[in-house]
N, C-alpha and C positions, 0 to 999 in steps of 0.2 A: 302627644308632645314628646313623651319619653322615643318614641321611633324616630322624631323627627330630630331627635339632637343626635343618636345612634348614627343617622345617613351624613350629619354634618361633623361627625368627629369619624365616620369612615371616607368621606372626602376630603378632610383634613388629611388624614394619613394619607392616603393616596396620592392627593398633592405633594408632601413632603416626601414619598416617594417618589415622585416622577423628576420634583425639582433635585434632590438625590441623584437619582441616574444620569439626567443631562450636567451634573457637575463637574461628576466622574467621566462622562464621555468627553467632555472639553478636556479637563484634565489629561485624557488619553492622549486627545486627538492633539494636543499640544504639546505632548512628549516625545511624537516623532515628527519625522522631516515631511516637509510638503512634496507629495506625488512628484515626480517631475521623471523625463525619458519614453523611452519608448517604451510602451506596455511587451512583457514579457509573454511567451504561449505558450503554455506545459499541456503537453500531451496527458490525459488518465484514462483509467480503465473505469469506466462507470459499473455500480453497486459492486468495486472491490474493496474486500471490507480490509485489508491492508492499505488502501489507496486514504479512505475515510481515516484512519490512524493519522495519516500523516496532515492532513488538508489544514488544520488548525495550526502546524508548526508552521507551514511553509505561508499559510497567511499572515502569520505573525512577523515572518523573516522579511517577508516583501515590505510589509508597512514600516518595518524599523529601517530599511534600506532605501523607504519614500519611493518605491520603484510599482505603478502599476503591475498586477500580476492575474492573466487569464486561463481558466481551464477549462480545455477543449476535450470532450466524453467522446472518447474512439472503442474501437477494438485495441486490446493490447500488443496484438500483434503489428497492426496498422499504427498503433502510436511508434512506435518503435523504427520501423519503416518511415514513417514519417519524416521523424525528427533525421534521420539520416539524409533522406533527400531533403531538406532545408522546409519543410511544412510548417514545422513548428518546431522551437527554439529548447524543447527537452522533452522531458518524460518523467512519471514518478508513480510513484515507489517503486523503484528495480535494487535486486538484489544486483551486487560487479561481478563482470562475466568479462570474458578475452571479448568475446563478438562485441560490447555493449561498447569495450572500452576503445573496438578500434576508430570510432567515429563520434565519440561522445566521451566526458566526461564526469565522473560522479564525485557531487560532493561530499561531505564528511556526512559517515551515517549519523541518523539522528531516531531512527524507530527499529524497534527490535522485534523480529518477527519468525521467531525458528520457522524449522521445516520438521514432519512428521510423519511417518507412516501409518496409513489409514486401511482397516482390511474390515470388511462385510462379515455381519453375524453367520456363524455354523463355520467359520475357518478357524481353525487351531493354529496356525501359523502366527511366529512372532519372531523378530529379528535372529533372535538367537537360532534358531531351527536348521538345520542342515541344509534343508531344500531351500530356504529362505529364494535366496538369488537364483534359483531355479526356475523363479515362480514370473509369469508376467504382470512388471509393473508399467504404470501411466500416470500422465501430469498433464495439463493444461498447454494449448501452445501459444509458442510466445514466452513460457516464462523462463526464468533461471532453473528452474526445477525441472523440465522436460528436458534443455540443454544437457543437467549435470546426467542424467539416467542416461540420454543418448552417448556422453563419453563412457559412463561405464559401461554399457552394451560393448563401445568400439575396443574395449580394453577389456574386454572379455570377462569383465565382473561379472552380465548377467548374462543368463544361457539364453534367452527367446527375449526376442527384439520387442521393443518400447512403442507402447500404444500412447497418442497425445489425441486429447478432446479440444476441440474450439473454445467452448466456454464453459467456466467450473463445475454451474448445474449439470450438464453432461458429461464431466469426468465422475463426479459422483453418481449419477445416475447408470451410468455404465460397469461401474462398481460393484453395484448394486445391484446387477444386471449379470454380473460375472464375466463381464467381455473383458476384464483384466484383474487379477489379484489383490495386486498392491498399490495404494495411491498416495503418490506424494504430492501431498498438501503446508498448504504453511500454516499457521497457529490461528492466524484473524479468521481466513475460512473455516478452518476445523470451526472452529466457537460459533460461527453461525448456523454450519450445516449439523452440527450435534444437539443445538435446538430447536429441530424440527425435531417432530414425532418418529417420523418414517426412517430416521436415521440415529436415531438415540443410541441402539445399542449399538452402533459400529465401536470400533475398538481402535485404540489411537497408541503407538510408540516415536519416544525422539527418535529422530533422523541427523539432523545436522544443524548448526546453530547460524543462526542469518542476521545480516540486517541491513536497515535498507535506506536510500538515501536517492536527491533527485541527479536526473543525469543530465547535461547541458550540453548540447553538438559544440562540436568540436568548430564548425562555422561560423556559428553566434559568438561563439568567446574570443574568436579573432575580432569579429566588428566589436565585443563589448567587454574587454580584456580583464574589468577588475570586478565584472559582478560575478564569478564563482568567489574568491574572496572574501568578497563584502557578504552575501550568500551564507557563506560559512562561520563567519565573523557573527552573523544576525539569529544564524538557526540556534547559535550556541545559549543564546539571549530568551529560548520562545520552548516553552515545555511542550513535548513532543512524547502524545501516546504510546504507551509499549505493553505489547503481550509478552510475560513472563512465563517461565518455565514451572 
């Protein structure tokens, strides 16, 4: 008897939660505007853990703006390429770069995501070191962070020219491997790849401070002139992830 009132005052609760949730979800859904337009197509980097940072703001932005909004899982390089040839209507999370900005436009940052130097156990090397920029560094291609290393190679900051890996796992893994020194990474990967085992004791310094925000061609905002605006108007509305220092 006693069990039997236990399952009916644990369905009770459960009911009064569920009626709970759907209250608050109406409530929600009736706080913003009805979908309407054409559904929007952001380019991302699938399992970039800066990309995941962001996905919650930018879902939040589109629903306050009633605007359809789809993400399409590329290469990050090919996202980028993409959206220039008119594939898809942006991209995100990009750090602003000259190249990003001559065919695309980024909105106001909203996720913060430094950049950091990353070097393999048994190196004693640390920004401060004489040889520092002596040493060969690499980054990911495709990102802002391979771009910035290749202008200081051309400005003759660093002495031996800039290795770039395809994808993170193998800029780390190379690392690791000693096919290049120093690794610039940004903060959401470090945090993922430093809780793996095999990478623990790697050793991490700031680099430079970043952040990051979606970028929208330059094409689409001719056809659809006031969603960067509205965009930015909404993101400012919608808490948005950040790795701090």
């Amino acid at each position: 008897m006693k069990t039997l009132e236990k399952s009916r005052i644990s369905l009770g609760v459960v009911g009064w939660l569920i009626l709970a949730i759907g209250q608050v979800t109406a409530a929600q859904a009736g706080s913003h505007p009805e979908i309407s337009g054409k559904t929007v197509r952001l380019a991302k980097q699938s399992g970039a853990a800066a990309t995941a940072l962001g996905i919650p703001a930018v879902q939040c932005a589109f629903l306050k703006m009633g605007r359809a909004v789809e993400f399409v899982d590329v290469p990050w390089t090919r996202a980028q390429q993409g959206t220039r040839r008119g594939s898809y209507d942006g991209f995100f999370m990009a750090s602003r770069t000259a190249n990003r900005d001559s065919y695309a436009i980024a909105s106001v940052p909203f996720v913060k995501n430094d950049w950091v130097y990353v070097i393999a156990p048994g190196s004693d090397l640390t920004p401060s070191s004489a040889r520092f920029l002596k040493q060969r560094f690499g980054a990911n291609q495709g990102t802002a962070r391979i771009q910035w290393l290749l202008r200081m190679r051309q400005d003759g900051k660093l002495a031996i020219d800039v290795s770039d890996a395809p994808k993170v796992e193998h800029a780390w893994e190379m690392l690791a491997r000693g096919r290049f020194d120093v690794l610039l990474e940004n903060r959401a990967n470090l945090e993922k790849f430093l809780s793996q085992k095999k990478y623990a004791e790697f050793r991490f310094f700031p680099a430079r401070q970043a952040e990051l925000s979606v970028y929208f061609s330059k094409v689409f905002l001719a056809r659809d002139p006031m969603i960067l605006e509205s965009f930015n108007d909404a993101i400012g509305h919608c808490r948005a992830s950040r790795i701090e220092d």
